[in-house]
Backbone as CSV, one residue per row, in Angstrom:
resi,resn,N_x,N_y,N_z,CA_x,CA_y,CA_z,C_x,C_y,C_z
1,UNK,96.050,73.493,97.875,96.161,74.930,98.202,94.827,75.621,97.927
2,UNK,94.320,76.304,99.081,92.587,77.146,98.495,93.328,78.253,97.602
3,UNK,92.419,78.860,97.340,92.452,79.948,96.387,92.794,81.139,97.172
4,UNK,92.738,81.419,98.513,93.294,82.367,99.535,94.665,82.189,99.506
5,UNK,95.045,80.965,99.490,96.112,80.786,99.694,97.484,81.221,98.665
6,UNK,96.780,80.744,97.279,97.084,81.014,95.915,97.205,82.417,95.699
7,UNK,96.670,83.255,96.161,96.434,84.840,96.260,97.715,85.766,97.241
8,UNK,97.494,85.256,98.284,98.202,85.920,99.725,98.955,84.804,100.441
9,UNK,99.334,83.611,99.781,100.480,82.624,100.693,101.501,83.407,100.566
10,UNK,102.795,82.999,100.902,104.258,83.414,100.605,104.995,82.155,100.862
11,UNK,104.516,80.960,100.990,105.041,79.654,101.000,106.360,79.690,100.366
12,UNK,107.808,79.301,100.685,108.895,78.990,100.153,109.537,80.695,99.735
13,UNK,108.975,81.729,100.325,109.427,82.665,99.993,110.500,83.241,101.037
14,UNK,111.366,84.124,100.881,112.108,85.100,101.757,112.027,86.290,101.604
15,UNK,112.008,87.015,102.827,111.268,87.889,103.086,112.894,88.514,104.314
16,UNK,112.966,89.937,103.367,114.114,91.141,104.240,113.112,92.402,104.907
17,UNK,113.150,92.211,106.115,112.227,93.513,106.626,113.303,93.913,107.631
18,UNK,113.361,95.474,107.420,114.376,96.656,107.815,113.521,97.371,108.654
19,UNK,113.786,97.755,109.930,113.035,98.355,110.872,112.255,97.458,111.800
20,UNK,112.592,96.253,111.960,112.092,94.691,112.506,111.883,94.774,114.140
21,UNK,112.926,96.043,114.658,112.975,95.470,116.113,111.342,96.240,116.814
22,UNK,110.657,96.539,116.134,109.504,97.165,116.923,108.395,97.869,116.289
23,UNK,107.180,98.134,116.370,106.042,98.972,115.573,105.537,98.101,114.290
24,UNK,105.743,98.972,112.991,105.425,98.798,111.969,106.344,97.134,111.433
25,UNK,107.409,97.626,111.586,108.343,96.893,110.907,108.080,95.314,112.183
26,UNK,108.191,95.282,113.201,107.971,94.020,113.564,106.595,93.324,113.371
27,UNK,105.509,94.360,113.396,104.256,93.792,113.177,104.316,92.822,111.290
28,UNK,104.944,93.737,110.468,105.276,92.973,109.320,105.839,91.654,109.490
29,UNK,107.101,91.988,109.964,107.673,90.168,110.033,107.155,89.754,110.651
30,UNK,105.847,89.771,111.449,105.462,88.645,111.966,104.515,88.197,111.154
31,UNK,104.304,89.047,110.753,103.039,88.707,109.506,102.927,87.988,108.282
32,UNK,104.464,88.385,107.938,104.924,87.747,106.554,105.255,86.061,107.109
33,UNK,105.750,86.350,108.498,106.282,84.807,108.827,105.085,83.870,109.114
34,UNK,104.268,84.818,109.850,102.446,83.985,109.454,101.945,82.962,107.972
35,UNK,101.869,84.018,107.022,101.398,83.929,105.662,102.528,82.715,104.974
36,UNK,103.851,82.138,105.707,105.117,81.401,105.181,106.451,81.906,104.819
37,UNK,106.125,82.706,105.094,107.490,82.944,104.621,108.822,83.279,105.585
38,UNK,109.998,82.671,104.729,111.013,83.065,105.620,111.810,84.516,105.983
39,UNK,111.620,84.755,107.096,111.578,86.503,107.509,113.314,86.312,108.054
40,UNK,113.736,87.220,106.820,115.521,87.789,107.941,114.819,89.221,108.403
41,UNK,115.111,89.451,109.471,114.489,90.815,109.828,115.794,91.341,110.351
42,UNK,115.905,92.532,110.270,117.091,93.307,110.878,116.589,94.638,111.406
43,UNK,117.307,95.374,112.539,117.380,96.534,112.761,118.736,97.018,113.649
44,UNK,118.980,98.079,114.230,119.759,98.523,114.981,120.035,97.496,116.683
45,UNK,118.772,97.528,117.244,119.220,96.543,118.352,118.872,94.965,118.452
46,UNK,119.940,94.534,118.577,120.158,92.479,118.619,119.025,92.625,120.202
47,UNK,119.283,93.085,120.544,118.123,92.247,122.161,116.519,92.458,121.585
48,UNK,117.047,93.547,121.476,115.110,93.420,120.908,114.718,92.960,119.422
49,UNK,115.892,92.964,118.837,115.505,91.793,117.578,115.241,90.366,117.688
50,UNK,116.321,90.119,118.827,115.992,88.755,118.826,114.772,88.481,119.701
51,UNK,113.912,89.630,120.247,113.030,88.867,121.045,112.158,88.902,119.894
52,UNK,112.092,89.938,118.902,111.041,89.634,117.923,111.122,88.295,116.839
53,UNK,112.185,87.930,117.125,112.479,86.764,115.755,111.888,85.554,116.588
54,UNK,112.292,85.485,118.186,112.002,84.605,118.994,110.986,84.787,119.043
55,UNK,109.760,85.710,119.135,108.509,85.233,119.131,107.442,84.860,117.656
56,UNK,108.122,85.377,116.742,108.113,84.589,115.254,108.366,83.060,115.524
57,UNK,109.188,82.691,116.051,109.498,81.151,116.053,108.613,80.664,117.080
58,UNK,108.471,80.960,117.989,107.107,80.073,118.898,106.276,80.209,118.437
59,UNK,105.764,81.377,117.584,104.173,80.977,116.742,104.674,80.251,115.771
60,UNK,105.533,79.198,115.337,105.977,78.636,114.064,106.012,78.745,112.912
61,UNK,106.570,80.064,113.332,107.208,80.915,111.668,108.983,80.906,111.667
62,UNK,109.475,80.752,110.455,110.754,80.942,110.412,111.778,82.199,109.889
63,UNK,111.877,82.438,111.014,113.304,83.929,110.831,114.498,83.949,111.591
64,UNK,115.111,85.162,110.986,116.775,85.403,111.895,116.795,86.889,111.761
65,UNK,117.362,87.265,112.452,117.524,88.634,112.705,119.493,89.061,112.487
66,UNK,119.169,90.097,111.960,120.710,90.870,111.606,120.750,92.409,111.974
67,UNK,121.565,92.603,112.398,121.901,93.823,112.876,122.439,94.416,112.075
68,UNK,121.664,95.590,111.397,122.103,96.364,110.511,121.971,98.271,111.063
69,UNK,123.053,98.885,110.253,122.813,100.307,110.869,122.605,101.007,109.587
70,UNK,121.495,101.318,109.627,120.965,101.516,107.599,121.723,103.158,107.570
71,UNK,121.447,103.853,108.229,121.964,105.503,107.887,123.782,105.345,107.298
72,UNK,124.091,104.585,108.046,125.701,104.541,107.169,125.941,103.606,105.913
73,UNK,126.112,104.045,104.613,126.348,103.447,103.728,127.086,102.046,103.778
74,UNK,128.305,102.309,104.021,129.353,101.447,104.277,128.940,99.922,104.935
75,UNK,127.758,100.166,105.757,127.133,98.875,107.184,126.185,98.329,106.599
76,UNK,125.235,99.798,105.754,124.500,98.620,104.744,124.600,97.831,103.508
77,UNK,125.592,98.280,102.816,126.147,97.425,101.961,126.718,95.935,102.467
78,UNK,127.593,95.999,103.239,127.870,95.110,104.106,126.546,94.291,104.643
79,UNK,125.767,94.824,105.410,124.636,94.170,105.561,123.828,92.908,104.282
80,UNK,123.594,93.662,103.493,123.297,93.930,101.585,124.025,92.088,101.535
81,UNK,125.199,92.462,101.510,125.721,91.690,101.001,126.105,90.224,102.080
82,UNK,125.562,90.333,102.947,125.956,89.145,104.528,124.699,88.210,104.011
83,UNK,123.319,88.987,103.725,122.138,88.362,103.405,122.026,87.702,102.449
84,UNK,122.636,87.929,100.786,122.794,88.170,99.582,123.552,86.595,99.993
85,UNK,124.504,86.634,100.273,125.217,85.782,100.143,124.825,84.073,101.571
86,UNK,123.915,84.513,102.093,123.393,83.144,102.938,121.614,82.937,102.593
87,UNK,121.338,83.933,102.106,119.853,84.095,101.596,119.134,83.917,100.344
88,UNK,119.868,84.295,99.089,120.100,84.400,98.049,119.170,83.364,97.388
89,UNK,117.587,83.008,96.818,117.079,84.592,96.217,116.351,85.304,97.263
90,UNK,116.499,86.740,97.558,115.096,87.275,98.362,114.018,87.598,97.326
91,UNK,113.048,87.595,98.038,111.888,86.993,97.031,110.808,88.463,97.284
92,UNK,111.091,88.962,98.597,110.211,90.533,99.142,111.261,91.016,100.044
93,UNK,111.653,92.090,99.976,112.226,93.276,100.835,111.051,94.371,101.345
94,UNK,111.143,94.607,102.162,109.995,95.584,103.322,110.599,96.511,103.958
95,UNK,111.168,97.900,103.474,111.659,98.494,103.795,111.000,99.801,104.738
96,UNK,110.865,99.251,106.373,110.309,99.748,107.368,111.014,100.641,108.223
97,UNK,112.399,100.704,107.936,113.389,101.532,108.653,112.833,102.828,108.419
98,UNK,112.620,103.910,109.639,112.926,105.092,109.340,112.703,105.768,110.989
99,UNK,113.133,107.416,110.955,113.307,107.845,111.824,112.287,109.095,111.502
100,UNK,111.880,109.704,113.585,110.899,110.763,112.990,110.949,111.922,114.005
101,UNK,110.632,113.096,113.354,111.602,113.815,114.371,110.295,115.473,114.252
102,UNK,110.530,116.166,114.871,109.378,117.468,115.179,110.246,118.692,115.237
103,UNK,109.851,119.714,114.725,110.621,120.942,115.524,109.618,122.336,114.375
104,UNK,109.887,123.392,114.476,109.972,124.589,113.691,111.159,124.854,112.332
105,UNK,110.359,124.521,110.837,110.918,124.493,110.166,112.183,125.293,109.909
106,UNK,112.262,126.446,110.918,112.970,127.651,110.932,114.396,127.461,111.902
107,UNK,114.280,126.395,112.374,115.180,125.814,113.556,116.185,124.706,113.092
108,UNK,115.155,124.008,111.962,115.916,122.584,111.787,117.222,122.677,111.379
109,UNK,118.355,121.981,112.096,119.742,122.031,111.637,120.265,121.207,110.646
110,UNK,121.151,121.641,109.814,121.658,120.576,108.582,121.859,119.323,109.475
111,UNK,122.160,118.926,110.209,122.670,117.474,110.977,120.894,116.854,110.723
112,UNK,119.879,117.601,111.349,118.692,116.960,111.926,117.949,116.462,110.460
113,UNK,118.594,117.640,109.374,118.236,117.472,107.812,118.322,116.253,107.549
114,UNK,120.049,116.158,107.346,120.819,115.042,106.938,119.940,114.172,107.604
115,UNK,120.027,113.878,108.488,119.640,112.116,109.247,118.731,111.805,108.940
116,UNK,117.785,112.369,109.133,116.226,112.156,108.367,116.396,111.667,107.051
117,UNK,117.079,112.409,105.920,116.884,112.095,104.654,117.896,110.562,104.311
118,UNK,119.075,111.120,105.367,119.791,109.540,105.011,119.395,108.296,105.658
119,UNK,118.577,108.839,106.723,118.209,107.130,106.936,116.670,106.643,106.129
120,UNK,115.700,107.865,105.868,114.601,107.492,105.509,114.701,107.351,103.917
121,UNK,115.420,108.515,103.397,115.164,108.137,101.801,116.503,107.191,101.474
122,UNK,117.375,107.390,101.589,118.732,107.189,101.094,118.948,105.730,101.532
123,UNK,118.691,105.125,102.516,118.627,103.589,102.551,117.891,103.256,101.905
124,UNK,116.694,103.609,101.759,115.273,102.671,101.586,115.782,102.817,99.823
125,UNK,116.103,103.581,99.239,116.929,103.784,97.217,118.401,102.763,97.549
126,UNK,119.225,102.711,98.144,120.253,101.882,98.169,119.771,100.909,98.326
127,UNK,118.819,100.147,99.561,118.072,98.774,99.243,117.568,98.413,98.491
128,UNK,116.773,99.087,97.927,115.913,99.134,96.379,117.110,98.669,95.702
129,UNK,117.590,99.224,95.305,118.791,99.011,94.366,120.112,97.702,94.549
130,UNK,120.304,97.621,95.774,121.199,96.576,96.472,120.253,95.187,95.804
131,UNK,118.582,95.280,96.603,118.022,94.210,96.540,117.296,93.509,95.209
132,UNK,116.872,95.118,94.168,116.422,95.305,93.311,117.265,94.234,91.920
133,UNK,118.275,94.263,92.459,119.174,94.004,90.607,118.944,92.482,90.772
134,UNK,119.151,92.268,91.445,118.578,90.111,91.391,117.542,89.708,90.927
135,UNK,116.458,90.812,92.029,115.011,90.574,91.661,115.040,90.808,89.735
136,UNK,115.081,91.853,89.059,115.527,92.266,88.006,116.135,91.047,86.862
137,UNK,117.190,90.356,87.421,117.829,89.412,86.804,116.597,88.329,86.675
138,UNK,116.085,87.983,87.439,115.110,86.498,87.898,114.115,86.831,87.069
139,UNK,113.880,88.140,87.101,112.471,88.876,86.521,111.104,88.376,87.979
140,UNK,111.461,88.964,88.609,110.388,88.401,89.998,110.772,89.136,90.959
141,UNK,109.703,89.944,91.956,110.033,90.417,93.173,109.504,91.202,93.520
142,UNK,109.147,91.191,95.000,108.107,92.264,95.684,109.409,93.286,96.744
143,UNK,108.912,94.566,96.233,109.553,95.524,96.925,108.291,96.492,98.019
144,UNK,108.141,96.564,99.358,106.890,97.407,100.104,108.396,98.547,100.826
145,UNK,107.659,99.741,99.877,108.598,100.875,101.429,107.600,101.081,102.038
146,UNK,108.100,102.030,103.198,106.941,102.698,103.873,106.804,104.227,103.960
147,UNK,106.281,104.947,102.731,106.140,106.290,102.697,104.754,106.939,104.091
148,UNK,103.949,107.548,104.420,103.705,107.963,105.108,102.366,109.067,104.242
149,UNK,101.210,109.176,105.434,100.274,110.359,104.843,101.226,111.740,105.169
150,UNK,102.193,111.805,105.490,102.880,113.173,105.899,103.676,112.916,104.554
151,UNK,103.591,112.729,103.984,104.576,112.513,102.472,103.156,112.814,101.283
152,UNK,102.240,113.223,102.041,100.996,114.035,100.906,100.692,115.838,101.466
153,UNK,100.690,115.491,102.568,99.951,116.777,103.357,101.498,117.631,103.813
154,UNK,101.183,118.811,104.094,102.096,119.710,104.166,101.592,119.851,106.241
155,UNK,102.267,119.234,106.564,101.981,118.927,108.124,102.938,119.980,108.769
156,UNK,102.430,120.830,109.746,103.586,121.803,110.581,104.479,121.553,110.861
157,UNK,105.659,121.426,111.423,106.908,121.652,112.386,107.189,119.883,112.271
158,UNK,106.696,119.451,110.654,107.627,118.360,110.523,108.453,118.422,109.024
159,UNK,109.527,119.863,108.769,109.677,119.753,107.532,110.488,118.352,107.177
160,UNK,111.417,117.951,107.771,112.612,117.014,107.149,111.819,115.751,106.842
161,UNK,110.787,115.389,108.393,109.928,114.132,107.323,109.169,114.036,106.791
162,UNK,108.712,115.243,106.433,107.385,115.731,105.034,108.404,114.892,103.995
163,UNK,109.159,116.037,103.787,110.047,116.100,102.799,110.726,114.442,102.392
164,UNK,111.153,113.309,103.561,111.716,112.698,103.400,110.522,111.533,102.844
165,UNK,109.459,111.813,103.303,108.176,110.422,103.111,107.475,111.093,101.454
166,UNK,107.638,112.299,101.385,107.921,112.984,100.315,108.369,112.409,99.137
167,UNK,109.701,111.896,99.458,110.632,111.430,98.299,110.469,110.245,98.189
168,UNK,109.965,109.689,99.139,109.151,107.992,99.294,108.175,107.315,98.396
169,UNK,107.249,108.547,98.459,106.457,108.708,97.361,107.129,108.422,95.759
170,UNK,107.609,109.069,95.770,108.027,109.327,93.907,109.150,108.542,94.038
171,UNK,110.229,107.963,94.893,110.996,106.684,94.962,109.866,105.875,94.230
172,UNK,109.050,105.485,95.127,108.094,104.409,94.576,107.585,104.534,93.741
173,UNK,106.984,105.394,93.138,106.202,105.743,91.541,107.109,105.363,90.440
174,UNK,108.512,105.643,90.759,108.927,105.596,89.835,109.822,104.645,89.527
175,UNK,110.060,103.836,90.683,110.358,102.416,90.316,109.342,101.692,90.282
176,UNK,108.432,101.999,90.829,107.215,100.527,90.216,106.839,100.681,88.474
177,UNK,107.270,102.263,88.191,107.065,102.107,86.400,107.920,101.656,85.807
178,UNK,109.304,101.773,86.344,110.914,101.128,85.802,110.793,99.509,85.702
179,UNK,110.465,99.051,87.159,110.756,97.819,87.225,109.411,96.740,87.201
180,UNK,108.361,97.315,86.732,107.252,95.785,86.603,107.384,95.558,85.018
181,UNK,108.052,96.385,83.780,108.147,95.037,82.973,109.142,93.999,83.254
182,UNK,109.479,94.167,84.355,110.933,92.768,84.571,109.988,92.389,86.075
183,UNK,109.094,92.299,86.260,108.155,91.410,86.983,107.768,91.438,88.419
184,UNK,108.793,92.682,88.564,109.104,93.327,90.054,107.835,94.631,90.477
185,UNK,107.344,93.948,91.605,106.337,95.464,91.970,107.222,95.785,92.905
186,UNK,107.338,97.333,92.794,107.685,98.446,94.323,106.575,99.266,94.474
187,UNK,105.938,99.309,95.223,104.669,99.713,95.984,105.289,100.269,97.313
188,UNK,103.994,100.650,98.036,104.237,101.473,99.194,103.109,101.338,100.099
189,UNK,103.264,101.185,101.480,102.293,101.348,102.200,101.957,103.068,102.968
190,UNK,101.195,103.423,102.753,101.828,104.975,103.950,100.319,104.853,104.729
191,UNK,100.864,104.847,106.158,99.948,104.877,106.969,99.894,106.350,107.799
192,UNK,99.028,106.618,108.533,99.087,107.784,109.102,99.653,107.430,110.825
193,UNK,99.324,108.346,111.897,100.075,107.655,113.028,99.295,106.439,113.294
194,UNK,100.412,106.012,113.677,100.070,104.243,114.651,100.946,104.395,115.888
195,UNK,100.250,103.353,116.780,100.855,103.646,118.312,102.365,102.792,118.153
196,UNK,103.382,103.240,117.895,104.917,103.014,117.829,105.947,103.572,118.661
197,UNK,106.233,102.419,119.266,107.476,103.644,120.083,108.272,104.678,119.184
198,UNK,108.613,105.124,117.987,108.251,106.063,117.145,107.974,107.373,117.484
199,UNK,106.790,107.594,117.823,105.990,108.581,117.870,105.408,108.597,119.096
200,UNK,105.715,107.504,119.764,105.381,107.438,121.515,105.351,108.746,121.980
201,UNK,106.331,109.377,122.501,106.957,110.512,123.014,106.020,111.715,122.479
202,UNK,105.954,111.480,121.411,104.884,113.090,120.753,103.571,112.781,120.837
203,UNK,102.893,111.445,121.028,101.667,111.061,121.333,101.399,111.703,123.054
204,UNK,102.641,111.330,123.739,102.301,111.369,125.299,102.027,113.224,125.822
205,UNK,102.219,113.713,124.391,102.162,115.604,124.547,100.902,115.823,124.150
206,UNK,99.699,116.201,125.277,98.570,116.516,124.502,98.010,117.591,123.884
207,UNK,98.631,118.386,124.015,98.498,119.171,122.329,98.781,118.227,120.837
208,UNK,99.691,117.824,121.085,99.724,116.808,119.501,99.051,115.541,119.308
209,UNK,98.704,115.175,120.669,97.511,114.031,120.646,96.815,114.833,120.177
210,UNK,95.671,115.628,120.694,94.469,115.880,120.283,94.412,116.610,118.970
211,UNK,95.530,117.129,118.189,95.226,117.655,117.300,95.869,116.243,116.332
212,UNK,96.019,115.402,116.141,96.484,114.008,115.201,95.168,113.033,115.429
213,UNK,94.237,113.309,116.344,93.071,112.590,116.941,91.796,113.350,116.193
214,UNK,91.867,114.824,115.948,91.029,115.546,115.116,91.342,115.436,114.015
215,UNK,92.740,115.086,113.540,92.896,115.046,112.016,92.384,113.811,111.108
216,UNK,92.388,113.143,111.970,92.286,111.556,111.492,90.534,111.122,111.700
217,UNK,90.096,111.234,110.791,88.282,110.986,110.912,88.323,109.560,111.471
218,UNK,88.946,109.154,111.863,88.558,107.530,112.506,88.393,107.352,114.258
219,UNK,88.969,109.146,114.279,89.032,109.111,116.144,89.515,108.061,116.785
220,UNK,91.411,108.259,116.273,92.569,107.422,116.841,93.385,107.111,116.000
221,UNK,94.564,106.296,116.399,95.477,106.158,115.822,95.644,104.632,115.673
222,UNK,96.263,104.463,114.635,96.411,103.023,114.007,97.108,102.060,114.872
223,UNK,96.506,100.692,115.463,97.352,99.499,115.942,98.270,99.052,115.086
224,UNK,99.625,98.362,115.395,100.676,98.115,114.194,100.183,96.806,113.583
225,UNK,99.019,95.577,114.320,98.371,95.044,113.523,97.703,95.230,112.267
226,UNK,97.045,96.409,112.365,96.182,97.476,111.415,96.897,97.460,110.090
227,UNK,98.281,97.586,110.127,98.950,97.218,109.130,99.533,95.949,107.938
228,UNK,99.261,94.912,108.607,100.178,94.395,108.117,99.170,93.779,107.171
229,UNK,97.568,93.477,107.053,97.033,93.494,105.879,97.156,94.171,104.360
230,UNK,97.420,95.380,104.428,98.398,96.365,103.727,99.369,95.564,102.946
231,UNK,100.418,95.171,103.837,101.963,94.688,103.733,101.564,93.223,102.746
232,UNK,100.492,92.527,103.340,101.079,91.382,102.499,100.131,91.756,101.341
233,UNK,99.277,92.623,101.195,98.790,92.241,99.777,99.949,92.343,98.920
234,UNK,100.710,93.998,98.962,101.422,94.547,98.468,102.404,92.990,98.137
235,UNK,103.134,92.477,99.347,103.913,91.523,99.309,103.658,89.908,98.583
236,UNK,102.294,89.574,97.832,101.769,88.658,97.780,101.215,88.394,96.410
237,UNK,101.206,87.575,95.599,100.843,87.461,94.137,99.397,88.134,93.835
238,UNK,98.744,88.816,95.290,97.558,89.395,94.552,97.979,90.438,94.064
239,UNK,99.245,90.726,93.723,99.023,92.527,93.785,99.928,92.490,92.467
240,UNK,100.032,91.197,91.451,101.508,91.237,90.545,100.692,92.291,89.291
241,UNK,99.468,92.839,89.469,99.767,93.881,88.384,99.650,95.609,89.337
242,UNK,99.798,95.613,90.280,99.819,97.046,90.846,101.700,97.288,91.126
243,UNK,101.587,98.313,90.351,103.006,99.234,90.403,103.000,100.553,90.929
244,UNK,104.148,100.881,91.897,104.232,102.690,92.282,103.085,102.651,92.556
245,UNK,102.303,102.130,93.529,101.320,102.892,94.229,101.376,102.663,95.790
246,UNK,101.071,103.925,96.239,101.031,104.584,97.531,99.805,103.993,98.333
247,UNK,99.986,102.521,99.057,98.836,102.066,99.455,98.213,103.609,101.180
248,UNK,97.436,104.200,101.070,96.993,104.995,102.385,96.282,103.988,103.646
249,UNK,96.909,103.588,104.458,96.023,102.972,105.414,96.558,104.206,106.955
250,UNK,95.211,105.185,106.777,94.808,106.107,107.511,93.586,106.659,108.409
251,UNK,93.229,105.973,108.490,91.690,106.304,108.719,90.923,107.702,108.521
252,UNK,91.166,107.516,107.119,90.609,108.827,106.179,91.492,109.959,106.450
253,UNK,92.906,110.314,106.955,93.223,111.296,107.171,93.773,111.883,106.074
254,UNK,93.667,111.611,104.851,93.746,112.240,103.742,92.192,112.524,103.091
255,UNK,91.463,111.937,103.411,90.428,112.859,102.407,89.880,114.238,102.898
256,UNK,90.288,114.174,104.416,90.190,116.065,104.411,91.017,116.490,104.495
């Protein structure tokens, strides 16, 4: 084994990534399934999961895909527990699920509230916690959410996912201080935009192109490749003394 390898392999590991069928979250499992490891990836749609698991397996990586619906409690527990029980130990959870939404803070309806916060914060703390207590028991385990530079900056006419990448933040701070004396990092990646079907739709409006294109000193927006260097440090024995931290891969759009 080189010393790269020793650092950033994931050889014999398993690997749960939530938000799998596209963007961020598929660029991860393919990544993790690169580096060795075995990727269950799940999201909302089986056709386009399975084309992502299927093209994990022709580059000769090994995964399966599960259909999970994270905003309802009830589906992810169930989920939680389908994996738990054919997977058992997971070794990294990558919690990439989330939803993203625009309007005038003055408009937003309790429904548009709710959904935001229950699928972005409220799964990604129930997985933590679902996936967390094993890791805990073993004393071993990599936890990556994905908080966001809109979870630092007070960004216009996006209150619910300020607020929700917001709580992402201090989710993670404060379990990476809880849980690394029992051997577990929870870390965070937060990137700024990347081209995701996501944010497709508000990219294709050029008023919000050009003003996310001025914000970002790198002049553009992040490839979902761009990421997944991020993902495995976080995910990978280089990182077993970093806790609760908010990795930024933005192209400087936080230092102004």
């Amino acid at each position: 084994m080189t010393y790269l390898e020793e650092l950033f392999g994931l050889g014999g590991a398993t690997a749960v990534v939530t938000g799998a069928t596209s963007g961020l979250g598929a660029a991860s499992a393919a990544a993790l399934a690169r580096a060795g490891a075995k990727v269950i990836a799940s999201g909302r749609d089986r056709e386009r999961g399975e084309r992502v698991v299927g093209e994990i397996r022709d580059a000769g990586g090994s995964a399966e895909f599960e259909v999970a619906e994270l905003s309802d409690a009830g589906e992810l527990s169930a989920f939680a527990d389908r994996v738990l029980e054919r997977h058992d130990p997971i070794d990294i959870l990558v919690n990439a699920a989330g939803v993203f939404d625009r309007g005038e803070a003055a408009d937003v309806t309790l429904e548009q509230w709710e959904k935001l916060l229950r699928t972005n914060v409220t799964s990604t703390f129930l997985l933590c916690q679902r996936f967390g207590r094993p890791m805990i028991e073993r004393r071993r385990g990599k936890i990556v959410n994905f908080s966001s530079t809109d979870g630092f900056l007070g960004v216009p006419e996006q209150l619910a996912y300020n607020v929700s990448k917001g709580a992402i933040v201090q989710l993670t701070r404060t379990l990476g201080a809880e849980w690394i004396p029992y051997g577990v990092n929870v870390n965070a990646v937060a990137p700024c935009d990347f081209a995701t079907p996501m944010i497709a739709p508000f990219l294709d409006t050029q008023e919000y192109r050009e003003w996310i294109l001025d914000a970002i000193p790198a002049g553009r927006v992040g490839q979902p490749d761009e990421i997944v260097g991020a993902v495995l440090f976080l995910a990978s024995p280089a990182s077993n003394m970093v806790a609760g931290h908010n990795l930024l891969v933005d192209g400087g759009r936080t230092v102004i």
